[in-house]
N, C-alpha and C positions, 0 to 999 in steps of 0.2 A: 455264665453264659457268654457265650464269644459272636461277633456279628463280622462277618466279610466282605468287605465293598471296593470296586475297584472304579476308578477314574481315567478320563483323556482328557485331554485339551491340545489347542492348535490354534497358532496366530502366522500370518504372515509377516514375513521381514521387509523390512524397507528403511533405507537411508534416511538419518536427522531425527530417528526412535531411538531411547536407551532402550539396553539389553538388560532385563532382571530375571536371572534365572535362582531359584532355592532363595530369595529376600536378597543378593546379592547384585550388587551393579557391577556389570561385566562390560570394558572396554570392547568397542566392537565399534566397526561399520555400521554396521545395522542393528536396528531394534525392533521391536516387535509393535506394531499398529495394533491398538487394542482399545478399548473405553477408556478399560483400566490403566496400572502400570504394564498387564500383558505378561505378567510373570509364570508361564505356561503350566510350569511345573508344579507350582502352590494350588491355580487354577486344579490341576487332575486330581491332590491330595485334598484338596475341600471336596472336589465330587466325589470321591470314594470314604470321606468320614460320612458324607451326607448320602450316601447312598446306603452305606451298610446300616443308616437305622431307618432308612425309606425315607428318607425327609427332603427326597426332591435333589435340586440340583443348582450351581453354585447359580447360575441364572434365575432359577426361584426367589435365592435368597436378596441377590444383588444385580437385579435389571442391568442389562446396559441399555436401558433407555432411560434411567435413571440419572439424573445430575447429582444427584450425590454420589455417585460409585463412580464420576469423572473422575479418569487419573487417579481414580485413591488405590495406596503402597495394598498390593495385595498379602502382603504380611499382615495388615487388620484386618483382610477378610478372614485369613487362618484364624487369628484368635478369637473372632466370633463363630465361626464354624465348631471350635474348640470348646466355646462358650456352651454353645446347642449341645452339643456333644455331652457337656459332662450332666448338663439339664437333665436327658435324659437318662442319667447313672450311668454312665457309661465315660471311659477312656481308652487312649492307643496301648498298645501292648506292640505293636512295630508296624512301621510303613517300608514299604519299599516302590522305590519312584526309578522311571529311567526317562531320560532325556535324548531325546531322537534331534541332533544337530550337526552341520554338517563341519561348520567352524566356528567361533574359535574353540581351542582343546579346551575342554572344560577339568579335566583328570585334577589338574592342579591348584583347582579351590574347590574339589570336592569335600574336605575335611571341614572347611570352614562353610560348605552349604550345611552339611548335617547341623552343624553346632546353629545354624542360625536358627533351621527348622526346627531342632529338638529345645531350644530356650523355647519361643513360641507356645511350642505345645505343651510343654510344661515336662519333657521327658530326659532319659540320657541319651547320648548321639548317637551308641550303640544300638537305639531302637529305629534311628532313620536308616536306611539306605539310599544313597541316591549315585546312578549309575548312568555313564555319559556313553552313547553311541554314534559312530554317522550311519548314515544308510547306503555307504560305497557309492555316493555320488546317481544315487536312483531315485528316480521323483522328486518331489518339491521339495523335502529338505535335501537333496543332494545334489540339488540345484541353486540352494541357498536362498530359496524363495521362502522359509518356511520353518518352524519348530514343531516339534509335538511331544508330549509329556504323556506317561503313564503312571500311573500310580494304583499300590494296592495297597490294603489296611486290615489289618485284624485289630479291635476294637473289643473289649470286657469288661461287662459290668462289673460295678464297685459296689 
């Protein structure tokens, strides 16, 4: 049995934030204002594991009015998402994520996002995708105001 869940997330940018996109700290001007570390991208792959088995969504699991999910590396939230996940009988079988930003290029630590998500998840790299886009300088990320993350997941029981 296969489950299909897809995810978004969106933070705004603002100067004196780290930038963490796929578990990676990425030099930048700006960073993302979040509870959390604001990691957009991890944010949309936890709503889309936690969606394809109806178990709500990453703010269910982890208030941000919560002080314990201040600042915490959303790489722990991945792995208890993961955690749930297999709870249920259930594992990825492949995600595919894209990253809506307008700067910096992300193309060249794309290979080293995969490998961080797929250690996490317990998978090989060849099962993540993760795909960088600008939006031609239109709306809030292309204004530089702004990130947004997609993600989708095919999920199979074990």
């Amino acid at each position: 049995m296969y489950r299909i869940g897809n995810g978004y997330d969106v933070h705004s940018l603002a100067p004196g934030f780290p930038l963490w996109i796929c578990g990676l700290k990425i030099e930048h001007e700006k960073g993302c204002v979040a509870h959390s570390d604001g990691d957009t991208p991890i944010h949309a792959l936890c709503d889309a594991m936690l969606g394809a088995l109806a178990l709500g969504d990453i703010g269910n699991h982890f208030p941000d009015t919560s002080d314990e999910f201040k600042g915490i590396d959303s790489k722990i939230l991945l792995k208890e998402v993961c955690r749930l996940v297999a709870l249920h009988g259930y594992r990825l079988t492949n995600a595919d994520i894209t990253v809506a930003l307008q700067r910096p290029k992300l193309a060249p630590r794309i290979i080293e996002m995969r490998t961080i998500l797929a250690d996490i998840i317990g998978c090989t790299a060849d099962r993540i995708s993760v795909k960088a886009t600008t939006t031609e300088r239109l709306g809030f990320v292309g204004r530089e105001e702004g990130i947004e993350a997609y993600a989708v997941v095919l999920l199979e029981k074990i």
